[in-house]
N, C-alpha and C positions, 0 to 999 in steps of 0.2 A: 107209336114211336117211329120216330126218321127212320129210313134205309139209305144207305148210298152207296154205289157202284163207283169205289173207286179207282181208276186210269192210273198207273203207276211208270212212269219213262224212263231209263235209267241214259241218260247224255253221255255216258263214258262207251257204251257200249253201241260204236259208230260203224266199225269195219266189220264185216260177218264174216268172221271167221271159221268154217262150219268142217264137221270132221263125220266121216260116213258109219254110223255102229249100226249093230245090231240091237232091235228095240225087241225084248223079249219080255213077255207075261210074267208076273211072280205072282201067287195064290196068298205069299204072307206078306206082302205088300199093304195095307188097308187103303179103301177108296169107297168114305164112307156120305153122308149127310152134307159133313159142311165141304168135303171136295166138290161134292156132287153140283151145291148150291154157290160155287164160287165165295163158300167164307174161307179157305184154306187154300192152299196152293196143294196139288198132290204130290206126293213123294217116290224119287227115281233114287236108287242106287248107282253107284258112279264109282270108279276107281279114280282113286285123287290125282291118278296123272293126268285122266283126261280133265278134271276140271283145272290143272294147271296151266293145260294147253289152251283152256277158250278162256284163262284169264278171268274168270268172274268171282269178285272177291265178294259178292252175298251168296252165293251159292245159287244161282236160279237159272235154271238152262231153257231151252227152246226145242224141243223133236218136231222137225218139221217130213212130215211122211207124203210124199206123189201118190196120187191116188191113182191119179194120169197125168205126166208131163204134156202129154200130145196137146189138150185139152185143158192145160195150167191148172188143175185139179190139186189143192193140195189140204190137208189137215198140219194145223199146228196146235201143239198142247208146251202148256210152261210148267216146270218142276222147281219145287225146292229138293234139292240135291243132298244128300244123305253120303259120303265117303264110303268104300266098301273095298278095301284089301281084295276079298277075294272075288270080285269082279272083274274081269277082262278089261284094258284099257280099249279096246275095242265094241265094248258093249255095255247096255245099259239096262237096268232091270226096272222095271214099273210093275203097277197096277195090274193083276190079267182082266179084272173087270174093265180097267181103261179103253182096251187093244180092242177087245169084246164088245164094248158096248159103240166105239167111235168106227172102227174097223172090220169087226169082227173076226179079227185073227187072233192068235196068241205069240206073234211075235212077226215080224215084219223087221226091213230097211229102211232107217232111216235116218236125218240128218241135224250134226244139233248144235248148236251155238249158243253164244252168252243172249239170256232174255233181255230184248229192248225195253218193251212193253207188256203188262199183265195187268190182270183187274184183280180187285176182291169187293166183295160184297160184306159191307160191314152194318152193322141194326144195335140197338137197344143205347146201351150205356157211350160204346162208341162212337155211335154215329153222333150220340148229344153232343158230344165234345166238337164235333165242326158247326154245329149251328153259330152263325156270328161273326165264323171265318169268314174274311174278303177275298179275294186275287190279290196274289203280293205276299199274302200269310203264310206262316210256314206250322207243321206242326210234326208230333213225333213218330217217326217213321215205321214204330213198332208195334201201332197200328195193323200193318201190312207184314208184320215177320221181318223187317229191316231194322235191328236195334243198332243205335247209335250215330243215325243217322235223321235228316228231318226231310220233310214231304212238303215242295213248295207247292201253293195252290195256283194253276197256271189257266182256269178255265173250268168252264163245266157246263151242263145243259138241266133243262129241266124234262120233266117224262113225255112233252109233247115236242120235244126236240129243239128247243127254242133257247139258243145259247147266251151265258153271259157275258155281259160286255166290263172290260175294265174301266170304263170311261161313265159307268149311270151309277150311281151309289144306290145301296137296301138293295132290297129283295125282292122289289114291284116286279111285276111283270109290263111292258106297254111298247107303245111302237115306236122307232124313232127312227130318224132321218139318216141313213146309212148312205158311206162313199168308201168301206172298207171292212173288211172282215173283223171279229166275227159274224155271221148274220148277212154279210153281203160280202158279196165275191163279183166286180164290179168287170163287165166283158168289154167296156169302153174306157179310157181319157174321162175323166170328171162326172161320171155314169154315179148315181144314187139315185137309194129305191127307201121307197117304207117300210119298214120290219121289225116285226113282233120280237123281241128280244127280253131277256133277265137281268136283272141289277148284279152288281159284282161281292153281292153277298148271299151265303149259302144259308138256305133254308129248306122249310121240310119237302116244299117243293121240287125242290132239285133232286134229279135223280142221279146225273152220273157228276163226278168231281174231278177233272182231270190235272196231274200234277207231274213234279220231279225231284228226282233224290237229290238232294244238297248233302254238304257235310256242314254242319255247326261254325266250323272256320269259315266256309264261303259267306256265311249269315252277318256275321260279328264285322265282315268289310266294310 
């Protein structure tokens, strides 16, 4: 059965807005299998004022923690955001397995904003439903825990790295004459090179699917 590693962008969430809490451990938190495996997104507790303030109306934040500034060292983890009254607008509760296993602390500083970008890893009955998709397609967002919403297909690569182009129809894999990304990133004036590239349809092949959140009204234009 397909697997695919889907790339999720969210376009609205441009300016980083980031606000400094405290990231503390929770024990009744779960952070189980499919967090673990990137089929879930894990879950942070949040006082709904701080999710007012970073503005993100799916609920999914970003904790971005300095391992070392000096040395640009940093960890980032993305949350589906869970409301929590009696949570600090100051702080935020996770995983203690999370802290632990990425850090090894049980709570640390750190800093969080609306999530751009996240992946999930989707297999079986799921992943059948994109076989067929092209670039250009769109499909339903809640897939990824975004209901109401769809997932344009903007890109994707296959497990040797080898990206697809919107310009080759199926699903071949072979080489073509490149003056322009994706596949070539041209360091001269009229510079093309030969490059192994995918066709701009998704197959078992393909490993990761790179895409963005639309709304249904931006589609129907």
């Amino acid at each position: 059965m397909p697997q695919f590693k889907i790339v999720v962008s969210d376009p609205e969430a441009k300016d980083e807005r980031y606000y400094l809490v405290r990231v503390v451990g929770d024990e009744s938190i779960k952070y189980g299998v499919e967090e673990k495996e990137e089929k879930k997104l894990p879950i942070a507790k949040v006082n709904p004022e701080l999710l007012k303030r970073l503005n993100t109306p799916y609920k999914l934040i970003t904790v971005r923690i300095w391992k070392s500034k000096e040395k640009r060292e940093k960890v980032n983890m993305s949350f589906r955001a869970v409301e929590d009254l009696n949570i600090p607008p100051e702080e935020i509760r996770v995983s203690k397995d999370i802290l632990s296993e990425k850090l090894g602390v049980d709570k640390v500083l750190g800093e969080v904003f609306r999530t751009k970008t996240f992946q999930i890893v989707v297999e079986g009955e799921k992943a059948q439903r994109l076989i067929g998709l092209k670039i250009g397609d769109v499909f339903d967002a809640s897939i990824v825990g975004i209901p109401g919403k769809l997932l344009l297909i903007t890109g994707g690569s296959d497990s040797s790295g080898f990206p697809m182009r919107p310009d080759m129809p199926g699903g071949v894999k072979k080489p073509l004459l490149l003056s322009d990304p994706p596949g070539f990133h041209p360091r001269e004036k009229g510079e093309r090179r030969r490059k192994m590239v995918r066709g701009n349809t998704i197959v078992e092949d393909i490993a990761q699917v790179n895409t963005k959140i639309v709304s249904p009204e931006e589609v129907r234009k």
